[in-house]
KELOKE-531638 format. One line per 4 residues: number of its first residue (from 1); for each residue x, y, z of C-alpha. Coordinates in steps of 0.02 Angstrom, whole numbers, plus 32768, in hexadecimal, padded with zeros to 4 digits. Layout:
% residues N
NUM = X Y Z ~ ...
This chain:
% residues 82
1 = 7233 0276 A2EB ~ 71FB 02EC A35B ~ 7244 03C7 A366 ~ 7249 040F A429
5 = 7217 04BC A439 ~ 7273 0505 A4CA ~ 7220 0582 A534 ~ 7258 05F1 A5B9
9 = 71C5 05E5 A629 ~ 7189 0525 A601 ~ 722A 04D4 A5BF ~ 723A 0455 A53E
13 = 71B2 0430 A4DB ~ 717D 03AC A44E ~ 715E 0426 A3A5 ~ 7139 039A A32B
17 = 7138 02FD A309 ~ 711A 02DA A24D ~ 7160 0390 A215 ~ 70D0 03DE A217
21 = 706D 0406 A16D ~ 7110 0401 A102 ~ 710F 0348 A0FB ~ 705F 034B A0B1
25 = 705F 03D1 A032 ~ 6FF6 0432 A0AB ~ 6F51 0407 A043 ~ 6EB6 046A A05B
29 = 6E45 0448 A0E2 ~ 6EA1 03B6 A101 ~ 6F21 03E2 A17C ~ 6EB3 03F7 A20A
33 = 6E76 034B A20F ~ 6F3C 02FF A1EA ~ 6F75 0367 A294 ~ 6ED8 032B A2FD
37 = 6EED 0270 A2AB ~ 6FB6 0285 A2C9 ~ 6F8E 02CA A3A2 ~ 6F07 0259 A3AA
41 = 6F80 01BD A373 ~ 700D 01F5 A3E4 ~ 6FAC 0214 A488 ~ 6F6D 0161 A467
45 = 7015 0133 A482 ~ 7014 00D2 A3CE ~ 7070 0146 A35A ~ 7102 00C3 A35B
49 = 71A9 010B A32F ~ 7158 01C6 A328 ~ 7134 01B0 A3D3 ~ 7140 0247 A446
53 = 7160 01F7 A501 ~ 70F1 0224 A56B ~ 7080 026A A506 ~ 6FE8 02A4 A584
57 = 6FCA 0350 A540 ~ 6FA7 0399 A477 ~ 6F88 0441 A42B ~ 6F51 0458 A375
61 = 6F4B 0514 A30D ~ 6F15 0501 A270 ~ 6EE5 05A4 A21B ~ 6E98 05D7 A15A
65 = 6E3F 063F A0ED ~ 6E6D 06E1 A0CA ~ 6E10 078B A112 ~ 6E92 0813 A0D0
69 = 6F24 07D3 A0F3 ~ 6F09 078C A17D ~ 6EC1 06C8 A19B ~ 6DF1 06CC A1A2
73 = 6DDF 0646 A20F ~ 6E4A 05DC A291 ~ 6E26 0549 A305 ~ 6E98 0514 A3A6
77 = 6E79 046E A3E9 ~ 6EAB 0434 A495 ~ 6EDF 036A A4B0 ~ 6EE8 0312 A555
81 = 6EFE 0256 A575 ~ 6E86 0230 A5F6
């Protein structure tokens, strides 16, 4: 099941495909590897009926830690099917 994000400038858009962390509990220092795992599987093209059509292009955020109040660290990772 997959959420579009709609956006003035770059129209629709595939959010998520496995509802993000809330279907895992968001565990610690886990999520990062489920989302790359979860865009890795779907821009193989073998994510069955999660399947995003089409999928050429993924973007992961995964952020943690806390400095203040704000996160200490975060990581963005950019997919492409070659």
């Amino acid at each position: 099941m997959s959420a579009l994000c709609r956006n003035s400038t770059a129209g629709e858009r595939t959010r998520s495909s496995k509802r993000a962390s809330a279907s895992r509990g968001h565990p610690v220092a886990a999520t990062g590897l489920a989302q790359i795992y979860e865009l890795t599987t779907q821009l193989r093209h073998s994510a069955g009926a999660r399947q995003v059509e089409g999928a050429r292009l993924a973007l992961q955020e995964n952020s943690g830690g806390l400095l203040g109040i704000e996160e200490g660290a975060a990581v963005v990772t950019i997919l492409q099917r070659s």
